[in-house]
Each structure stands twice: as C-alpha cells, then as structure tokens.
N, C-alpha and C positions, 0 to 999 in steps of 0.2 A: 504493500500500500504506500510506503513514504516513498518509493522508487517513483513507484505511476504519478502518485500528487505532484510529486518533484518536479520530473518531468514535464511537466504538464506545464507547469510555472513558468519553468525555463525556455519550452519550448515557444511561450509567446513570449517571452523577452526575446529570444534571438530572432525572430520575428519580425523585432520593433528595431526603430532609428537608431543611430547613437552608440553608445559603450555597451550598452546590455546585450548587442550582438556578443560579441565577446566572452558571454558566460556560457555557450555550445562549444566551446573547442573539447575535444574528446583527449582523454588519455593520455595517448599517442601521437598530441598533435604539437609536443614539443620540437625544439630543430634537431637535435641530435637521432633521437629516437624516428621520427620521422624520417629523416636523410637514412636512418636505417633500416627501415622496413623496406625503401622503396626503391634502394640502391639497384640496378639490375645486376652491376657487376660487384667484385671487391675491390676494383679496383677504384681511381679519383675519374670523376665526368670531366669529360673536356668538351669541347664544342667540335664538332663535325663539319657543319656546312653553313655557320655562320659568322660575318666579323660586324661589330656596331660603327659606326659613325657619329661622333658626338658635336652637337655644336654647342661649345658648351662658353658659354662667356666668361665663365672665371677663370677658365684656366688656358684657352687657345685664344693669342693676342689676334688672330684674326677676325673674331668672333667677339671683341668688344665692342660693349656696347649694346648689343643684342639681347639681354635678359628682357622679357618683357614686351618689346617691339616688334608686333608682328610684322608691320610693313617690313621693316628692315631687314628680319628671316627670312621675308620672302625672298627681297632681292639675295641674299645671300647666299640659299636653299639651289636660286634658278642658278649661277657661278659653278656653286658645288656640284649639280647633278652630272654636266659635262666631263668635270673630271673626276664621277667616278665611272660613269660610262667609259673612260677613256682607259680604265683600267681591267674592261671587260671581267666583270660579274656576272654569273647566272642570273641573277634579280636584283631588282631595287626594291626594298619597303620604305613605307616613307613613313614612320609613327607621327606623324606631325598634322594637324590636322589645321587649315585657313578656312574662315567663313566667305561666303558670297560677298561680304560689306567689301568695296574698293576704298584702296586708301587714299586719302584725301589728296596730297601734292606729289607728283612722278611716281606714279602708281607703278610697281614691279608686279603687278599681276599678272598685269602681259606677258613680261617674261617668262615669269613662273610657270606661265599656263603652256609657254613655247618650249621650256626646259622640260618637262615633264614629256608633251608629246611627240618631244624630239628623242628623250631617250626611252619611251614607250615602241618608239617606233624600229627600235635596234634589240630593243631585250624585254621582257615582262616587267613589268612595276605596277607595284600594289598600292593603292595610295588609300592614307587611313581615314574612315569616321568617327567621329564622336554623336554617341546620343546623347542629344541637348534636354531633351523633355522626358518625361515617364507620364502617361496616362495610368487613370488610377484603372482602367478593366483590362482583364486577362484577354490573353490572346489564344492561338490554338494552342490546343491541349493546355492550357493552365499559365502559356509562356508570356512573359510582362508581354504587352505592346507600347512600343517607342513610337514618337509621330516626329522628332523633327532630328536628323542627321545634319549634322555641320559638316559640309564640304566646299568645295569653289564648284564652278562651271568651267568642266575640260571638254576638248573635242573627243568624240568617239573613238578609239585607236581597239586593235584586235588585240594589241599586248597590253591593254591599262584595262586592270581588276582594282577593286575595293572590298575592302574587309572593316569590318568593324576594330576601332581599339579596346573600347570598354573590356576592364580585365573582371572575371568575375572575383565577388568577395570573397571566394576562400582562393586563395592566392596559391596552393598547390594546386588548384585547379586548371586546367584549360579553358577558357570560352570558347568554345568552338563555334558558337555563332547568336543572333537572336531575331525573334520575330517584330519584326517591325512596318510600318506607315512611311516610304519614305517622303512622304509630300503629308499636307494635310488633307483629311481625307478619302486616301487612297486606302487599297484593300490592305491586308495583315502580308508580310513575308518574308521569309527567311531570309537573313544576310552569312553570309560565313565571318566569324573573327580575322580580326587583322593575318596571326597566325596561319589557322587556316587554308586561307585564300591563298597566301603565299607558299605554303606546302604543296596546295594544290598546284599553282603555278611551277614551282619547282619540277613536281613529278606530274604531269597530268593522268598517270594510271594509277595514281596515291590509292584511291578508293578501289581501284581491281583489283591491286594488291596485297590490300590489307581492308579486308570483310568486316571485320571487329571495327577500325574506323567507321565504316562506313552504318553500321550498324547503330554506335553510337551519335550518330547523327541524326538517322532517324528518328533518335529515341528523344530525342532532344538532352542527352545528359554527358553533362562537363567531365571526363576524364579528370584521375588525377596524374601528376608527373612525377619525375624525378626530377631532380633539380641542380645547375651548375653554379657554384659558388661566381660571384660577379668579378671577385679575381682571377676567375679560370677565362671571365669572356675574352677574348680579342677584339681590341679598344683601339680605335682611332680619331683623332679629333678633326676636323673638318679641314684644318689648315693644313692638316699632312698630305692631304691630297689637292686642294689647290697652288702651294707651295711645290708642289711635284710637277707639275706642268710645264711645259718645254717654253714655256712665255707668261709668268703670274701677272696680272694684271697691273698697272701702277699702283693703284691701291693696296693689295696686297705684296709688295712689296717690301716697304718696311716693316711689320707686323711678321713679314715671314723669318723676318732678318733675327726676330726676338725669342720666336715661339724655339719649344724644346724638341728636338729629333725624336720623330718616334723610335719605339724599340724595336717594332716589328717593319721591313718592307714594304712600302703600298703594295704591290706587286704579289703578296698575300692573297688581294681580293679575287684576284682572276677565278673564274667557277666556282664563285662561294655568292652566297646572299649576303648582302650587303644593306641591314638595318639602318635608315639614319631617323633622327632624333635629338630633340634639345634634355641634354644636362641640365638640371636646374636641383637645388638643395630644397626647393618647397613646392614644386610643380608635378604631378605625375610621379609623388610618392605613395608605395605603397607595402605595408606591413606582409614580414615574411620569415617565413623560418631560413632562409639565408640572407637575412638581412642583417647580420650579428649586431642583433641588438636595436640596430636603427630600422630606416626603410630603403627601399630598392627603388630604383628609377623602373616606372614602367618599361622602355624600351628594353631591360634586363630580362625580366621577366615573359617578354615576347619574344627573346632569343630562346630562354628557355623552353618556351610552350613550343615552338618550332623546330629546335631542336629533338625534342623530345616525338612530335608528329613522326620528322622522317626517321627516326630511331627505336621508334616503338615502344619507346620508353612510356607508354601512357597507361592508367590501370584503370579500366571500368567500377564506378561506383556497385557494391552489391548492394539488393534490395532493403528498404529502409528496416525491415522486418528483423532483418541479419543482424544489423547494427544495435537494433534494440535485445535481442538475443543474447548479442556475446555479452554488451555490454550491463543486462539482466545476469548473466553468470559470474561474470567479474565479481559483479554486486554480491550476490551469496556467496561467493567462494569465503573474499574478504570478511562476509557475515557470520559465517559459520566459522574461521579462524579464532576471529575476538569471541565469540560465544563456548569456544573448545573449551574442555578443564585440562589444557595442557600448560606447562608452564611458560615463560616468557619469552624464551629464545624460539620456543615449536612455535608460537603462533606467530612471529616476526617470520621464523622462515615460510610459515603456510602462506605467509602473505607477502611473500618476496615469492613464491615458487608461482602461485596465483598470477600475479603482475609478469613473470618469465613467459609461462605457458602459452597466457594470452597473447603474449607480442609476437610469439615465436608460432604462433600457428599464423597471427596474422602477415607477418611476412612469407610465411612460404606459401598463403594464398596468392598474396601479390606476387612472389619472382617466381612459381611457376602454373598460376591460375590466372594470371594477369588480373585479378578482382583486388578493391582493396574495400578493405574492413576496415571500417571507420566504428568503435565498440560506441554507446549511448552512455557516457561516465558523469552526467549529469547530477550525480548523485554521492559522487566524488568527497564533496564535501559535507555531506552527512558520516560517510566513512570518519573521514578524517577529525571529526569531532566525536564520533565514539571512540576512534584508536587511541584521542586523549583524554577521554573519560574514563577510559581500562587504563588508561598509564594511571591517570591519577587516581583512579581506588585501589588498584597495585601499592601506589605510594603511599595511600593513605590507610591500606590497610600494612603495611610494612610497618611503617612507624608507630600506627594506633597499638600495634601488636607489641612494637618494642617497647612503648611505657608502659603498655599492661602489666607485662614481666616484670617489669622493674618497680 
C-alpha cells in the first residue's frame, strides 16, 4: 500500500513543471551506475562518425562578439559553411536554429539562405527546428502537438532535410522525433529529430537495416543510449576552419592571427558528419549524467544521440508494467531485509546483494536484450527512512540495554 500511494504522489509530480520533475529519476539513474548498465563494450566510447563545430565566442577570436546576435551568426554561419564544404564531409547538421524575422540593416539572410543551398546542393545538410509553442491537446496516439516550428524560408534543394532539435527530458534518451502542426492550422505530423534525420541522411537504408529502429519509430518511443563523455567528442571551433582557407577573408585575418591551433587537423572532417552549433555557458544547456556535475551543451548530446543511431548503441524502453515490477521487488527484497531477525551485518548484506542483483540483471537485459529496465524506486525514500529507524532502535536498544545492566 505505501508503494502504490507513493507512487501515485510522485507520479503527478513528475508530471508537473519545474523541480518536482526531478523526484522520478529511478535507482539507477545515477552517472556512474548508468554509464554502466549501458556500456555496450568495456571498453571507453569514442565517436565514430562525428566531429562538432563550435562557434563559440568566448573562446574562438573569430567568433567575437557573437554571443547573442543572431544577425551576426548568421553572417558568420553563411562564411563558415563554405569552408567546411571545402573540407568535404558526409553531412552538414546545422543545430542552430534562425527565425523568419529579417534583420533590420544589411540583412545576411540572403547569404545565409545562398550558403546553405549552395552547400545543400554538393552534400546533404540537415538544418534544425525549434518548437516554439506547445498546444495544450494531444496528438496521435497520446503525442504532444506542437503548432509553431522556428525556421527561415530556404529554396527546395533534394539534399536539404530538417529534423527537429528539441532534446527530450530525460537526456539519456533519444528524441527520435514529434508530432507536430507545422503552420497554424494545419493537420498533426511526424517530424524526425535533429538526430535522426541526419542518421537517416547518413545511411539512407538506416531503417532496412536495423528493424528494431524502425520499429521504435513507429511506436512512437525514445530509445535510451549510451553515452560519450564530451571530452571524448572531437571539437573544432569555427575559426579552424575558416582560418584554413587558401585566402581568409580581410576580416578574418587578424582574429586568425590570435586564435589557438587546433589539436586535431581540419582535414579530420572529410567523410565524417560534421555538427555545427553555438557554445554558449547559458544557452542550450542541459542536465546529464555526463555532464560531471554541471550541464552539457545540446549540440553534445546530438552527437551522442547520432552516434549512438549509427552504432546501435540505443536500448528500447520495456513496458511500463516491467519497471513497476522490478522496481515492486526491489521494494520487498529491501522490506523483508530490515524486517529479518538476522543480525546487522546479514541484513546490510541482504541489502547490498538486493541493490547487486537488481543492476546486474538489468544490465545484461540491456547488452544482450537490447531492452532497458528503468526499476519504479519511487519509494526509495520510504526505504531509506526505515533503514534509519532500524539503525536507531539498534542504537537505542544497544545503549537502553547497556544502562539496564549497569
């Protein structure tokens, strides 16, 4: 009964706005212990088939000035795209997202719009959305509907795809996509995530290859991943690459004079996906078990989700039913420990062996069922307030015992 009530509580809080999300993280939804259930190998993740592009103002003297100003990104963005085209990548993402509004004095939209469908027209490039609105009625099968996507007006090119950015809230997750309005108005439907769209483009036989993707798509349900620490990605700043150029601009010349040499070669990028995206310490953060401690820039997290697509590193959520199950057993195991008439050390291990069991079934669901068990430990903290009501009549019958004596 305290399980179900609990629950129940908790469940409409994580429900609601705000911090009281935050009281559903289950168990095992720590970094350490999660980075281990879901590890596919033993060995450390590295990145495969993707390198970022950062425009990042604090730290690439090319790119001052720019926190903030979207006009100015834009011109900056149109500069950039040339030269990484020029470094021939598999794909361009673009996690960056402009509104229709032109800017007000020497509008670089233009360009923008010319640099995109110039290098659309040499190689694929996935340019990102942002859902601006949420409508408060569901959509098919239960999925929010969105009505207004923030993008510019580009010409139709056979190689320029769109994926949504929006990452979902639980951050080991995938977005794999959402159902949305894209006009006001219009009917309900499917967009694929930033991610994605870009995997798709990568491999166009993505989904005949891999059944289980495809499957979860139709079901409409977020994969979880595995995940590469943000010091494993492969980092370039915007100025490495237009500083690389057989001719930098005037402008970019002194700025390139300053900036620091990358570590890795442009020359890296060729047949890899190539993510670009603004750095920013308060923009497009977001909370994460490799976030050590702080938050991750979105654009991280989109390497990972992509990463993770072409690598099959992704683990089908199980049925909700499952989750309530194990994490219903947990509950008693730990229940029936503190209630044992064994002494103090048996029921510490019953409940260290309890907490083993369960991780260790749930990872060899995950690396060799591809499912992951997410246990319902909502309840956690009921535990953890009887384990210190047994410690303290332990102690209190220890001592009451010992002035008896005496």
């Amino acid at each position: 009964a305290t399980y179900g009530l609990e629950h129940m509580a908790i469940h409409y809080l994580a429900h609601s706005e705000g911090a009281a999300a935050t009281l559903s993280q289950s168990l095992f939804g720590g970094r350490e212990l999660y980075r281990s259930a879901v590890a596919a190998w033993p060995r450390r993740l590295v990145p495969r088939y993707t390198a970022l592009v950062y425009i990042d103002p604090l730290a690439d003297p090319t790119a001052d000035g720019l926190a903030g100003n979207i006009c100015e990104q834009r011109d900056y963005l149109a500069q950039l795209l040339p030269a990484i085209v020029e470094r021939q990548p598999a794909l361009i993402v673009i996690d960056r997202t402009f509104s229709r509004a032109p800017c007000r004095t020497n509008d670089p939209t233009p360009r923008l719009q010319a640099a995109i469908a110039q290098a659309s027209a040499r190689l694929p490039v996935v340019l990102g959305l942002y859902i601006d609105k949420e409508e408060p009625a569901g959509g098919e099968a239960g999925t929010p509907v969105r009505s207004v996507l923030k993008t510019m007006t580009l010409p139709v090119a056979p190689l320029l795809r769109e994926g949504i950015m929006n990452l979902d809230t639980d951050t080991t997750r995938i977005a794999l996509g959402w159902t949305v309005r894209r006009e006001e108005g219009a009917a309900p439907a499917w967009v694929d995530g930033l991610a994605l769209a870009a995997a798709g483009a990568y491999d166009p036989l993505l989904f005949e290859k891999y059944p289980r993707l495809r499957a979860l798509v139709a079901a409409r349900s977020n994969p979880y991943m595995s995940l590469i620490e943000p010091r494993d990605l492969v980092v370039f700043q915007g100025g490495d690459l237009l500083c690389a150029l057989a001719a930098p601009t005037v402008r970019m010349q002194p700025p390139c004079a300053e900036r620091r040499v990358a570590d890795v070669d442009v020359d890296y990028l060729r047949g890899r996906i190539v993510i670009v995206g603004e750095r920013s310490p308060t923009l497009d953060r977001h909370r994460s078990v490799i976030g050590d401690g702080g938050d991750v820039q979105g654009m991280d997290l989109q390497a990972n989700a992509l990463e993770a697509l072409l690598d099959q590193r992704y683990f089908a959520p199980v049925p909700t039913w499952i989750n309530y199950l194990v994490g219903f057993l947990f509950f008693v195991a730990i229940e029936a420990a503190l209630v044992s008439a064994g002494g103090v050390v048996r029921t510490l291990l019953w409940i260290a062996a309890a907490a083993a069991v369960t991780f260790l079934l749930m990872s060899l669901t995950v690396r060799y069922l591809g499912f992951y068990v997410n246990p319902v430990t909502v309840s956690l903290p009921v535990l953890i307030v009887k384990l210190l009501g047994w410690i303290s009549e332990l102690t209190y019958s220890f001592l009451g015992g010992g002035r008896h004596e005496a």
